[in-house]
N, CA, C and O atoms as a MOPAC input file, in Angstrom:
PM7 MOZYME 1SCF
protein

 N    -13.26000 1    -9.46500 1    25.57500 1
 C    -12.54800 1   -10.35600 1    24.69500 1
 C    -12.72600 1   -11.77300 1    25.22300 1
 O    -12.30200 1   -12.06600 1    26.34100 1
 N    -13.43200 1   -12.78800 1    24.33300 1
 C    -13.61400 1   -14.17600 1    25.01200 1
 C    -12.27900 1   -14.73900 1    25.06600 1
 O    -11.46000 1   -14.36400 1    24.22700 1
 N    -11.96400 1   -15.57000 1    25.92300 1
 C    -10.92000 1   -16.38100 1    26.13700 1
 C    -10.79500 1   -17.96300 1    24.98400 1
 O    -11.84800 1   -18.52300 1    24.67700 1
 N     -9.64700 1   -18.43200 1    24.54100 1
 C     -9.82600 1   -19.38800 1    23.52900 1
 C     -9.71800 1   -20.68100 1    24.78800 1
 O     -9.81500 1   -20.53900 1    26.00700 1
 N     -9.53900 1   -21.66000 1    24.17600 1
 C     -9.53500 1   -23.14000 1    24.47000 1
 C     -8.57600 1   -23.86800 1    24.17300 1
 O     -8.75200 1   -24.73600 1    23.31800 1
 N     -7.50300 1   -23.73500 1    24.69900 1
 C     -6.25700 1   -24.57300 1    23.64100 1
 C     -5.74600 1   -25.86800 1    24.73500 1
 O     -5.29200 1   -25.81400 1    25.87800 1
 N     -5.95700 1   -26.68500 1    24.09300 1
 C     -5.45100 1   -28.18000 1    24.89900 1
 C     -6.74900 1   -28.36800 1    26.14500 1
 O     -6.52100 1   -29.13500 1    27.08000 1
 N     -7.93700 1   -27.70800 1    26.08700 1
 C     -9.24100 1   -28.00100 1    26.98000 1
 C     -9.11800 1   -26.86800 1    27.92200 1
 O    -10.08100 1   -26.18800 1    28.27600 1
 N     -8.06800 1   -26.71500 1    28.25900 1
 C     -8.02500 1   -25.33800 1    29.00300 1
 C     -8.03000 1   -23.93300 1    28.63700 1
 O     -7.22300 1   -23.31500 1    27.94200 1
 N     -9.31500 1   -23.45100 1    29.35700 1
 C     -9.43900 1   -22.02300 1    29.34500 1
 C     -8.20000 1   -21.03900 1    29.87900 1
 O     -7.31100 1   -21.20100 1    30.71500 1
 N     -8.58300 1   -19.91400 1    28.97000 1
 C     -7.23800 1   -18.48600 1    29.56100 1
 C     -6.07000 1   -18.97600 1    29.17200 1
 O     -5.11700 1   -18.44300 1    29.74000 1
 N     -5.71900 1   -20.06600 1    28.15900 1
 C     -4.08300 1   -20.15400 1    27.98100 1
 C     -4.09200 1   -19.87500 1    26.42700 1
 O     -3.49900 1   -20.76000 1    25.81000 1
 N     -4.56900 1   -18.95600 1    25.70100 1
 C     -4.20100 1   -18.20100 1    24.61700 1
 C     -3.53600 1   -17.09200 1    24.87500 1
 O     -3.41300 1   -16.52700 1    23.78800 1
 N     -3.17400 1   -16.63600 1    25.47500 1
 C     -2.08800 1   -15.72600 1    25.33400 1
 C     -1.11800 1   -16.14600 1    26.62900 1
 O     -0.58400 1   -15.35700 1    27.40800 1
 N     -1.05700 1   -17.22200 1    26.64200 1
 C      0.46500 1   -17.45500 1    27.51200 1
 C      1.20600 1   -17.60400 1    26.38800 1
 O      0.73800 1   -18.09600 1    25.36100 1
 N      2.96500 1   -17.00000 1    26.55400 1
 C      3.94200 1   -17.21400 1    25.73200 1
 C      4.05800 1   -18.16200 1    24.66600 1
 O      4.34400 1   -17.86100 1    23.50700 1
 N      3.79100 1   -19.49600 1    25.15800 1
 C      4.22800 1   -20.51400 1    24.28500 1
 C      3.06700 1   -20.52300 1    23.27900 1
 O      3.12300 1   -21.39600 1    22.41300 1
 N      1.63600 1   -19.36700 1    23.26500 1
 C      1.18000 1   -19.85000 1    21.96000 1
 C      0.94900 1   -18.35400 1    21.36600 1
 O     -0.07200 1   -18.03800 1    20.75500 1
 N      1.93100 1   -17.56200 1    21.60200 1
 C      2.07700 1   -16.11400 1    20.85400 1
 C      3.23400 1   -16.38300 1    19.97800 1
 O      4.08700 1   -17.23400 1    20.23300 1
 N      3.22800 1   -15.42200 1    18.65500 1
 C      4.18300 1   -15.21100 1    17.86700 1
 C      4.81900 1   -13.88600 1    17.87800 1
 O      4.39000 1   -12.73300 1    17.89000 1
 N      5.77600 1   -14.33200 1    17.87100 1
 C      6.77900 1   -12.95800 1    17.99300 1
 C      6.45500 1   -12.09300 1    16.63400 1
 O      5.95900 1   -12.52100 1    15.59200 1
 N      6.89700 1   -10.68600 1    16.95800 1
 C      6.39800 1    -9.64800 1    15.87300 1
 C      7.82200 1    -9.35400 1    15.45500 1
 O      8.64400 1    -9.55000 1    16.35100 1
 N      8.24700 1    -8.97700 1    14.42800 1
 C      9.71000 1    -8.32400 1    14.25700 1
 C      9.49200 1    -6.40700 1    14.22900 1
 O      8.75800 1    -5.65800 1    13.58600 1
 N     10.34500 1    -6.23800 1    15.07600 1
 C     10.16000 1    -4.24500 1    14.77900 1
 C     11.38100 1    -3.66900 1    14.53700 1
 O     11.59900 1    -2.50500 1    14.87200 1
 N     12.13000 1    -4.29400 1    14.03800 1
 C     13.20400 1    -3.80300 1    13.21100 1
 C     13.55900 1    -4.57100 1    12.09700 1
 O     13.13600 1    -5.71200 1    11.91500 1
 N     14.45900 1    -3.87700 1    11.21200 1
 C     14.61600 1    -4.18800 1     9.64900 1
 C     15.12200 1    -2.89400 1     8.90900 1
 O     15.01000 1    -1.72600 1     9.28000 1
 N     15.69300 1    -3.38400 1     7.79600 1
 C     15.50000 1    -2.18600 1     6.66700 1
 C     14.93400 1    -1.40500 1     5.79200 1
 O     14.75400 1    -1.91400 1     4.68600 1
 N     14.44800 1     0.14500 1     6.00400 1
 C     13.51100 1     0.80000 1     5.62400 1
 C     12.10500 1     0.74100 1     5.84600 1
 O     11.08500 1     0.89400 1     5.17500 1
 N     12.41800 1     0.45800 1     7.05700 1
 C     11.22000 1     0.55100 1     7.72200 1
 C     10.48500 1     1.88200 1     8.23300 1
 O     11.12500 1     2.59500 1     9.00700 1
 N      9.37400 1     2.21500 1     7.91300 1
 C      8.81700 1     3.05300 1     8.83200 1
 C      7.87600 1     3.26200 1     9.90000 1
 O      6.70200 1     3.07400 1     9.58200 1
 N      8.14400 1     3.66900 1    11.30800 1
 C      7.14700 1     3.30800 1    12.29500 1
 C      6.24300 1     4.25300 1    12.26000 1
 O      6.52500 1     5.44100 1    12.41500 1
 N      4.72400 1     3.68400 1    11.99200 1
 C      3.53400 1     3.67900 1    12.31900 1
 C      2.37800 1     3.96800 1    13.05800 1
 O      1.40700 1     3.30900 1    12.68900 1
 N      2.16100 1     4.79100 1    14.04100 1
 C      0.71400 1     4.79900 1    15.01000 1
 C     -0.53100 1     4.88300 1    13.82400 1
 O     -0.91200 1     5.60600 1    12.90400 1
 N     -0.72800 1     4.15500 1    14.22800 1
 C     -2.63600 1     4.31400 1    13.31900 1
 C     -3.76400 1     3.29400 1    14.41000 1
 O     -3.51500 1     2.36100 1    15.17300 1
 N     -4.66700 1     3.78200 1    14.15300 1
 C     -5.97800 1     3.40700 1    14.58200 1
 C     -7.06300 1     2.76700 1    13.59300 1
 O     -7.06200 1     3.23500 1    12.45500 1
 N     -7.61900 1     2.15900 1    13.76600 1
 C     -8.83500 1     1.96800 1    12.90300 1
 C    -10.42800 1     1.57400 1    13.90600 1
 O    -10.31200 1     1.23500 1    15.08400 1
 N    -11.83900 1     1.68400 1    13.23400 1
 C    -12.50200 1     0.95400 1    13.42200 1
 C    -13.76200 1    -0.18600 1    11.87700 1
 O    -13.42900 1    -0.58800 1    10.76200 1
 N    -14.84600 1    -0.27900 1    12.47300 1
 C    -15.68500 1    -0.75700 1    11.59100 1
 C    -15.97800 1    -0.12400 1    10.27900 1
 O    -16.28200 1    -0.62700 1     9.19700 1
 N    -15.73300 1     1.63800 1    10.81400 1
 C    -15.97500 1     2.53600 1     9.70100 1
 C    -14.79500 1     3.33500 1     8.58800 1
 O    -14.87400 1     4.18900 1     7.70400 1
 N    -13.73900 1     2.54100 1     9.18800 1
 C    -12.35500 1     2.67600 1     8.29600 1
 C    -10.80100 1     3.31400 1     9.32000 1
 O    -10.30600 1     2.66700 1    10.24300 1
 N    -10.39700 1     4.40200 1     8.93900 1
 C     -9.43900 1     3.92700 1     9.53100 1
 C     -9.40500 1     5.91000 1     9.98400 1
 O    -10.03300 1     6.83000 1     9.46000 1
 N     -8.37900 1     5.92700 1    11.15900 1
 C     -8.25700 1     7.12700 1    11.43500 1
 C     -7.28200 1     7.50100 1    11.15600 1
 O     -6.71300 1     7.19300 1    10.10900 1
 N     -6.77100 1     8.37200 1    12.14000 1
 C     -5.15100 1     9.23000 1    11.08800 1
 C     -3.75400 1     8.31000 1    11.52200 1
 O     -3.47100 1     7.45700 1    12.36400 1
 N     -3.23800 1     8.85800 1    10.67800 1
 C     -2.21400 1     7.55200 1    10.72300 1
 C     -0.78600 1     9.10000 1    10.73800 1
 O     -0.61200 1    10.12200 1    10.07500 1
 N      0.15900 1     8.17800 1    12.29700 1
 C      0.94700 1     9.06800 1    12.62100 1
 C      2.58100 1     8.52300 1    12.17900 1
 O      2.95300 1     7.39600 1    12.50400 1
 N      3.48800 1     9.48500 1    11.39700 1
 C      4.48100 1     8.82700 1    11.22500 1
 C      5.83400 1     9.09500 1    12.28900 1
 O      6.41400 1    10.15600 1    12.52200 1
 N      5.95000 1     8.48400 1    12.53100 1
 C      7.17900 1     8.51500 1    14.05600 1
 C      8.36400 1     8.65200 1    13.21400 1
 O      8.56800 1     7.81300 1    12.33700 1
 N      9.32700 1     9.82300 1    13.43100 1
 C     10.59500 1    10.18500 1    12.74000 1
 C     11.33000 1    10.54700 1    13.57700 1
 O     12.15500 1    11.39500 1    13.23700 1
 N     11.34100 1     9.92200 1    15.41500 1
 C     12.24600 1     9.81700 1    15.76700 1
 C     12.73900 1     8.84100 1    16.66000 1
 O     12.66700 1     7.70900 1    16.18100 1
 N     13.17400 1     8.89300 1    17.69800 1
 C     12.82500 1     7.32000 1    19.11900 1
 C     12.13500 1     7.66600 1    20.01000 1
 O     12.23700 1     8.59400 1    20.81100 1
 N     11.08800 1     6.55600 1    19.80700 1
 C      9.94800 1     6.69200 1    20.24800 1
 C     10.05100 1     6.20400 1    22.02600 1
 O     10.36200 1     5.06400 1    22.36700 1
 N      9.68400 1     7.44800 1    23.11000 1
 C      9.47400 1     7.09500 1    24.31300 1
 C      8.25400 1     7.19900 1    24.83700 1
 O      7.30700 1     6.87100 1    24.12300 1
 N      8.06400 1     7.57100 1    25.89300 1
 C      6.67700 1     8.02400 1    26.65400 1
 C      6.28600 1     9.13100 1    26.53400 1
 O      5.07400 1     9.31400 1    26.64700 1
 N      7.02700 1    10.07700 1    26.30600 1
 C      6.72100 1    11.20200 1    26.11800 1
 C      6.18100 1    11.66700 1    24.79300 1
 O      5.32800 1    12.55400 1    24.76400 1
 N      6.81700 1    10.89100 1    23.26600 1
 C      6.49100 1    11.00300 1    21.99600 1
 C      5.19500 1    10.45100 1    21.82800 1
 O      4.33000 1    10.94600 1    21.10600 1
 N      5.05300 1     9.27900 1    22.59600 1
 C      3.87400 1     8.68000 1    23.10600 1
 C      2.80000 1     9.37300 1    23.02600 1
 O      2.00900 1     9.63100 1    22.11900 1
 N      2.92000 1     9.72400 1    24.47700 1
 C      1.89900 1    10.68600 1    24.85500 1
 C      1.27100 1    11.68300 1    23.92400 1
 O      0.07300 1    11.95800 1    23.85600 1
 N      2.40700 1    12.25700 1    23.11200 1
 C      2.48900 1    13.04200 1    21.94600 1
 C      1.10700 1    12.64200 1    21.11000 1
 O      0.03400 1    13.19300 1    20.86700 1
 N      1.49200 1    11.87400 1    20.92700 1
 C      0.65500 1    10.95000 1    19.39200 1
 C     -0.90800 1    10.67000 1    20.08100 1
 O     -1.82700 1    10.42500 1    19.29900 1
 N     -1.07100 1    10.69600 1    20.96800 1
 C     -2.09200 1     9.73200 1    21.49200 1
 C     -2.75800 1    12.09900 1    21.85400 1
 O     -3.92000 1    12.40300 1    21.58400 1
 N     -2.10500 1    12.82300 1    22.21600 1
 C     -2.90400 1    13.90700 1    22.55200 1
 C     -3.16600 1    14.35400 1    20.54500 1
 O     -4.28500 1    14.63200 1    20.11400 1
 N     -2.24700 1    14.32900 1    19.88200 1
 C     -2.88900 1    15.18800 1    18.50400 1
 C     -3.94900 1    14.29400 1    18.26200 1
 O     -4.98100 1    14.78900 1    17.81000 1
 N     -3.90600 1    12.85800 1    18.50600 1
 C     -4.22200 1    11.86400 1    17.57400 1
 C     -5.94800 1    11.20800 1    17.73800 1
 O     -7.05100 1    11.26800 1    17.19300 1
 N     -5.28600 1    10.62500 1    18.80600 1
 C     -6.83900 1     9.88900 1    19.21600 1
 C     -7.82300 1    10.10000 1    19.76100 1
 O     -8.39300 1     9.06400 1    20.10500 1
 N     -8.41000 1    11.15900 1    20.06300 1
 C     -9.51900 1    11.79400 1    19.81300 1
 C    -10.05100 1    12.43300 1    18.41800 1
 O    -11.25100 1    12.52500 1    18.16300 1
 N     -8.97700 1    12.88100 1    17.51100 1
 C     -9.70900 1    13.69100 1    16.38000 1
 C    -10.16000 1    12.47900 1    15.93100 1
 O    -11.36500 1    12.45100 1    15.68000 1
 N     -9.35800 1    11.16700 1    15.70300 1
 C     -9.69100 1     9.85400 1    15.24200 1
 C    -10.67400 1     9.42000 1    15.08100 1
 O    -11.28700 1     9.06400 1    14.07500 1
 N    -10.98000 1     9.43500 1    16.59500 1
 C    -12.22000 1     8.66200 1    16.99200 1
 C    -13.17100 1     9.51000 1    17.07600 1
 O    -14.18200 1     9.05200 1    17.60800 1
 N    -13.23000 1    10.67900 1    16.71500 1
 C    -14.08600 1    11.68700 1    16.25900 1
 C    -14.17600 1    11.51500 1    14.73200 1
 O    -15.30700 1    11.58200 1    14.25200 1
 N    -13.39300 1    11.35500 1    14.10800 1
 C    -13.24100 1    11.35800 1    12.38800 1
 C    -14.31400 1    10.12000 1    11.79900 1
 O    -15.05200 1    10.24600 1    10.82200 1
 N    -14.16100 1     8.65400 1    12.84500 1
 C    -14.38000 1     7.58400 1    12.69300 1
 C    -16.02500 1     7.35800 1    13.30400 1
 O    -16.76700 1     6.40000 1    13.08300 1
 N    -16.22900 1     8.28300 1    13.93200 1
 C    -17.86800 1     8.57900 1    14.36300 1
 C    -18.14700 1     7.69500 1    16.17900 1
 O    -19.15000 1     7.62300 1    16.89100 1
 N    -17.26900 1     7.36800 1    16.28600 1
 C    -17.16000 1     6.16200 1    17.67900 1
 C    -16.57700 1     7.22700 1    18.69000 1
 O    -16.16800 1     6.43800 1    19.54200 1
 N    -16.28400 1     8.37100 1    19.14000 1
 C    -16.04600 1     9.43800 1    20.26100 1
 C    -16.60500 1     9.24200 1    22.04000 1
 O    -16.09300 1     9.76400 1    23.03000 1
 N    -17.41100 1     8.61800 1    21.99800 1
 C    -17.88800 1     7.87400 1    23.33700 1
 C    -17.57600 1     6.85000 1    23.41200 1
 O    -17.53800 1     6.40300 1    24.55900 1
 N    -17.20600 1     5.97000 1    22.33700 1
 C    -16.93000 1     4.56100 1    23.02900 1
 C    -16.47300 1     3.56400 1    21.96000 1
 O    -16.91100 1     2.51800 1    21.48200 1
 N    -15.01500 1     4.62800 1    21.73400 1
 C    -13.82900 1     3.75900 1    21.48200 1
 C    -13.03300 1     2.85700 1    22.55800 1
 O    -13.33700 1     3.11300 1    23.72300 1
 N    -12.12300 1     1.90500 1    22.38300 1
 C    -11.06700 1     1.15900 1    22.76200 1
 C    -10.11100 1     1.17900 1    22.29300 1
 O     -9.88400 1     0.97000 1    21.10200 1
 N     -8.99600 1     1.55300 1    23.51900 1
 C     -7.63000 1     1.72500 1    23.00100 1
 C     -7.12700 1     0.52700 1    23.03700 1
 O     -7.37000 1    -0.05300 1    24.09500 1
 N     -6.64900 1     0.06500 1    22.44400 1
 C     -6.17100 1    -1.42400 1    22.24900 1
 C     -4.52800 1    -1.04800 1    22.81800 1
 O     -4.06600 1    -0.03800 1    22.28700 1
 N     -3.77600 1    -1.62200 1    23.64800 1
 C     -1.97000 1    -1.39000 1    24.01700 1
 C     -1.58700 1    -3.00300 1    24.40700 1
 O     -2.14500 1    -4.05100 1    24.73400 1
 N     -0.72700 1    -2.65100 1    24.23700 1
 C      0.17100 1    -3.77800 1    24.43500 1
 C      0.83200 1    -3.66800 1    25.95000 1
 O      0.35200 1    -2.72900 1    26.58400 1
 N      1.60400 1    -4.25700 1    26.49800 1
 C      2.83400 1    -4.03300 1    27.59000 1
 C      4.02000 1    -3.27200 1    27.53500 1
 O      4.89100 1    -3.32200 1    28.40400 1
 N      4.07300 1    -2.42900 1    26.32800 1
 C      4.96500 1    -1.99600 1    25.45400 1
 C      5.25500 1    -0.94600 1    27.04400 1
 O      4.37200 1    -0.42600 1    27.72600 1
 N      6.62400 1    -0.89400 1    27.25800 1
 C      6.92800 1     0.09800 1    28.58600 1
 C      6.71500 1     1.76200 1    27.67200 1
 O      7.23700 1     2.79500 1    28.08900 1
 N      6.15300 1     1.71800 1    26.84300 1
 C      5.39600 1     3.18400 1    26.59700 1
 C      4.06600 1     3.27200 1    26.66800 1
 O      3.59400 1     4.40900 1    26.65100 1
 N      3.38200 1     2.40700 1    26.74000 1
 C      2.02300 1     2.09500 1    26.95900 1
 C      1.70400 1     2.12300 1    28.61800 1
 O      0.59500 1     2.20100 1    29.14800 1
 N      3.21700 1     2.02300 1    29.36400 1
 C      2.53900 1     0.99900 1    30.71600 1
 C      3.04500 1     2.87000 1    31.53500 1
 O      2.73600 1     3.18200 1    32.68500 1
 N      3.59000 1     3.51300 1    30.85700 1
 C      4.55400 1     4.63100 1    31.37600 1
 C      3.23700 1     5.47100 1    32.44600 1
 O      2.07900 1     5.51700 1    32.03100 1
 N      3.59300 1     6.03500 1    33.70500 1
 C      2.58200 1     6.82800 1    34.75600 1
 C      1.99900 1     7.68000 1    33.74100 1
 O      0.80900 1     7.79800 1    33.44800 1
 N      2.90000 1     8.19100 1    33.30200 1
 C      2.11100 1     9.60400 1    32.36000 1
 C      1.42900 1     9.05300 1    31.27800 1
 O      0.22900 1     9.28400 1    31.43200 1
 N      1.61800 1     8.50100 1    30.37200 1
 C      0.50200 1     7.84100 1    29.55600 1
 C     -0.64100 1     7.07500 1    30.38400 1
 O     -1.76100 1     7.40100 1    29.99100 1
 N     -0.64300 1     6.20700 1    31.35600 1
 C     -1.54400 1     5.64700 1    31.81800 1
 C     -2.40100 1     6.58600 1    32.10800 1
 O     -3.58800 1     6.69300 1    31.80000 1
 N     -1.52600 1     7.44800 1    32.89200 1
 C     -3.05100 1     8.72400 1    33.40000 1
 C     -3.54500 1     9.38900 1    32.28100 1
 O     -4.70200 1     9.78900 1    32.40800 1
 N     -2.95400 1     9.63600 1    31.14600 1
 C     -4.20900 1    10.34600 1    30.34300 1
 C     -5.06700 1     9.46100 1    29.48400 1
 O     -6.03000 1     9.68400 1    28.74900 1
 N     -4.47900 1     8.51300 1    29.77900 1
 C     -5.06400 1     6.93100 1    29.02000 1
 C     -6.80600 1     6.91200 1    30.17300 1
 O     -7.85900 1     6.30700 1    29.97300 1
 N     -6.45700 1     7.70500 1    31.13800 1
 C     -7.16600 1     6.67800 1    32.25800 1
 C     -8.18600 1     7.85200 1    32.21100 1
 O     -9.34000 1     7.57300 1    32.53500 1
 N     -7.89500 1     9.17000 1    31.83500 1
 C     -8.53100 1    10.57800 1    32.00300 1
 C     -9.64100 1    10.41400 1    30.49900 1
 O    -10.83400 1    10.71400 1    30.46300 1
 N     -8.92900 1     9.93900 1    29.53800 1
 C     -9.42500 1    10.52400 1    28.31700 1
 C    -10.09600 1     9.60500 1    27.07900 1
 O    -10.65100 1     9.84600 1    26.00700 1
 N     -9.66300 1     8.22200 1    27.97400 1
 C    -10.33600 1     6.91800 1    26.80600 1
 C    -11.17000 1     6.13300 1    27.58500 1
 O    -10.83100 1     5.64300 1    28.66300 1
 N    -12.72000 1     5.94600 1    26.83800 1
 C    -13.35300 1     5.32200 1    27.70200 1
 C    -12.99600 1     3.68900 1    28.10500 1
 O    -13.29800 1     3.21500 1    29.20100 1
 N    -12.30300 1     2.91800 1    27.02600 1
 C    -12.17100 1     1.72900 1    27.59300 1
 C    -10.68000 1     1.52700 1    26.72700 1
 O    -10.35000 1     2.07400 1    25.67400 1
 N     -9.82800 1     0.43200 1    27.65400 1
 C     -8.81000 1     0.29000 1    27.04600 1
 C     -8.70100 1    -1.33300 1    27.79100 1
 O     -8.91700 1    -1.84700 1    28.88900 1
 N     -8.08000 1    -1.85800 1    26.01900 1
 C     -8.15300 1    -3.53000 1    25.94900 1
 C     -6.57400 1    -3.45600 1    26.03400 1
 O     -5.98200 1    -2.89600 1    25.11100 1
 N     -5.65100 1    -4.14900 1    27.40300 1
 C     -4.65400 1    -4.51400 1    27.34800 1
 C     -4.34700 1    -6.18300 1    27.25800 1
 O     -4.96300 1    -7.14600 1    27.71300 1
 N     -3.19000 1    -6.07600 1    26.51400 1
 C     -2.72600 1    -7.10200 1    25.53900 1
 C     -0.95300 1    -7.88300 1    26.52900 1
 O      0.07100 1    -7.25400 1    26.79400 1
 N     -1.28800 1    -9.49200 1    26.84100 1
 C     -0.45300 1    -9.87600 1    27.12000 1
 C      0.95900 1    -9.36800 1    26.46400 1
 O      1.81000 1    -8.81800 1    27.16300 1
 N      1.12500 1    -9.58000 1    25.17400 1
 C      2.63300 1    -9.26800 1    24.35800 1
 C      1.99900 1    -8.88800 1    23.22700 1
 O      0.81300 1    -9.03200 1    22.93100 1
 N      3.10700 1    -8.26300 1    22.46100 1
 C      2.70800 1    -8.19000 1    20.91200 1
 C      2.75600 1    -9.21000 1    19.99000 1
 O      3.81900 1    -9.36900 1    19.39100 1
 N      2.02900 1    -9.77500 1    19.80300 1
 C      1.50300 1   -10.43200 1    19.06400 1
 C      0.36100 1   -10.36400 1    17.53600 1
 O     -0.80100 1    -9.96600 1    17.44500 1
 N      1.02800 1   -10.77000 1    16.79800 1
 C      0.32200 1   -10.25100 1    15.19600 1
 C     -1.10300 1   -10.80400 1    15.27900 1
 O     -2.01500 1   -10.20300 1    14.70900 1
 N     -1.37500 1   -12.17300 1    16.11900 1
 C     -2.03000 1   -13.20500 1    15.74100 1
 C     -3.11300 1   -12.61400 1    17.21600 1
 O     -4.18000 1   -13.16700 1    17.48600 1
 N     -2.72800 1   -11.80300 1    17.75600 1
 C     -3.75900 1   -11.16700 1    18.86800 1
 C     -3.91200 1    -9.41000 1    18.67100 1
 O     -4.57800 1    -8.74500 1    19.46400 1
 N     -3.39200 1    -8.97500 1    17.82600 1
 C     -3.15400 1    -7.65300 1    17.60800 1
 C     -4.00800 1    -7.04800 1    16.11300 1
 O     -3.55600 1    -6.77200 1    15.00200 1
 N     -4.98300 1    -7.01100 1    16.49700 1
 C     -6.03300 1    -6.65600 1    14.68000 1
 C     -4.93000 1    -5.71900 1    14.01000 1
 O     -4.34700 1    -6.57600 1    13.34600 1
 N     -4.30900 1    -4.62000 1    13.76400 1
 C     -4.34400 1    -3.71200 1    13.73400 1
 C     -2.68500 1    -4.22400 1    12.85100 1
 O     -1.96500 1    -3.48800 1    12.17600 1
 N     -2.53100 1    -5.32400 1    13.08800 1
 C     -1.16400 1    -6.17000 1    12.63300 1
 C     -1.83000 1    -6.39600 1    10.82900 1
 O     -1.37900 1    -6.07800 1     9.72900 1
 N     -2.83600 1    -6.95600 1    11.19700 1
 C     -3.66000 1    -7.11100 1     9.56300 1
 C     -3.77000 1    -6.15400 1     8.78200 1
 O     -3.98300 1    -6.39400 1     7.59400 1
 N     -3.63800 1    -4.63100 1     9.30900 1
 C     -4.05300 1    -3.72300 1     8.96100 1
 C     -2.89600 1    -3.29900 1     7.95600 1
 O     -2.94100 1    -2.83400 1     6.81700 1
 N     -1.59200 1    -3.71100 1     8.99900 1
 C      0.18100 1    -3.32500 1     8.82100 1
 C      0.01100 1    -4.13200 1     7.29200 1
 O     -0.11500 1    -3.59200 1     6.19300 1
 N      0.05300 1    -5.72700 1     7.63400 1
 C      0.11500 1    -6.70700 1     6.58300 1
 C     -0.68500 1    -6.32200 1     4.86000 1
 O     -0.07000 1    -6.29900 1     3.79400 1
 N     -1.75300 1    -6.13400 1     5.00000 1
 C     -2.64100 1    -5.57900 1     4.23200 1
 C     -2.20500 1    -4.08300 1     3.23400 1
 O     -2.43200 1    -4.12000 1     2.02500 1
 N     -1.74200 1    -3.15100 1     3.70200 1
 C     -0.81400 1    -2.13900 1     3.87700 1
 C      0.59800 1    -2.48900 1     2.73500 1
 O      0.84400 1    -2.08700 1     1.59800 1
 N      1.39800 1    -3.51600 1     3.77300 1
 C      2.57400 1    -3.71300 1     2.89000 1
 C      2.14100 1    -4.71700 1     1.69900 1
 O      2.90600 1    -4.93100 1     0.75800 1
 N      1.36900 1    -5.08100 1     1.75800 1
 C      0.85000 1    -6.29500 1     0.32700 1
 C      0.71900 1    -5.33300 1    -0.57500 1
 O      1.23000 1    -5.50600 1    -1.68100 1
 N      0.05600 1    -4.20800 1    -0.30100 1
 C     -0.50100 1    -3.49000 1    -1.54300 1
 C      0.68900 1    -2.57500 1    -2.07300 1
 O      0.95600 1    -2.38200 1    -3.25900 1
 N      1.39300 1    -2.01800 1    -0.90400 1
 C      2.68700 1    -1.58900 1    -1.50800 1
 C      3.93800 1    -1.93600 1    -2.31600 1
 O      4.86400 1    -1.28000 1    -2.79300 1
 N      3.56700 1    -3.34500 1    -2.27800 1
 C      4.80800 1    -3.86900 1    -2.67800 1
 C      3.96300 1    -4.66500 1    -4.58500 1
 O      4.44800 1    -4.87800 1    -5.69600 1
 N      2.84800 1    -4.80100 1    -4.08900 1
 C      2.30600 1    -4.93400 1    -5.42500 1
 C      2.48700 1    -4.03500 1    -7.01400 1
 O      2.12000 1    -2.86000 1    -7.01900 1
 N      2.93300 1    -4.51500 1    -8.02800 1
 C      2.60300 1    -4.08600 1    -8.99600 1
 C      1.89800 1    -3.46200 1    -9.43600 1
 O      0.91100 1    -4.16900 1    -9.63900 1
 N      1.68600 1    -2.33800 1    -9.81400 1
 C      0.54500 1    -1.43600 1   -10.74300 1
 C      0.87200 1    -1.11900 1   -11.56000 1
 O      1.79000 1    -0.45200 1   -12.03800 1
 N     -0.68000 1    -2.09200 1   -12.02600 1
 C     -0.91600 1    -2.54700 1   -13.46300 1
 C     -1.53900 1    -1.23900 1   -14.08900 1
 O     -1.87000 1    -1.21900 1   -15.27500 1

C-alpha cells in the first residue's frame, strides 16, 4: 500500500487527524462480514449475535477460504483487518497467520481507507432506491 503525502510529509495518511470516523451503530441495522475482489464479491456473512473473537474466528473458518476459492484468488488473497480487538485477538491472529497468505493491517476504521466501506455504501444506495 503506497503511503500518501499530506502537508509534504510522507506516512501521515493514516494518523488520526486525517481519518474519518465510521458509525457502527444505529437503527436497523444489520452487521455484515463480506469479502470481495476484482472478480466480484464472495459470501457475505450475516452476524445475528455479539460479535467476539470467537464468532470471529467463526466467520473467517466457514468463510474465507470457500470465498477466495469462489472468487478464483485461493493463493493469494489479502485479508484486509482493522485494529478491531477481534481482529488483533491470539486466536484469530494465529489462524490468520496459519491460513491467509497476506494480511493488510489498517491503522483505524476508516471508510476513506477501508474499500470494502464502498462496497457497504453502494449496497445501501441501491436498497434504499426506488424500483421502478
Amino acid at each position: 500500500m503506497a503511503s500518501k503525502k499530506l502537508g509534504g510529509k510522507s506516512n501521515t495518511a493514516i494518523h488520526d487527524k486525517n481519518l474519518w470516523p465510521t458509525v457502527k451503530y444505529g437503527r436497523g441495522n444489520q452487521i455484515v462480514w463480506g469479502c470481495m475482489a476484482s472478480s466480484g464479491f464472495g459470501k457475505f456473512h450475516f452476524i445475528d449475535c455479539i460479535m467476539n473473537k470467537y464468532v470471529y474466528l467463526d466467520i473467517l473458518k466457514r468463510n474465507l477460504r470457500q470465498s477466495a476459492s469462489k472468487l478464483g484468488i485461493s493463493g493469494h488473497f489479502k485479508l484486509y483487518q482493522d485494529k478491531d480487538s477481534k481482529h488483533t485477538a491470539d486466536i484469530c491472529k494465529l489462524w490468520v497467520l496459519y491460513h491467509c497468505p497476506s494480511v493488510i493491517k489498517t491503522h483505524a476504521p476508516s471508510p476513506n481507507l477501508n474499500p470494502i466501506e464502498h462496497v457497504w455504501d453502494y449496497s445501501q444506495q441501491k436498497l434504499r432506491a426506488p424500483n421502478f
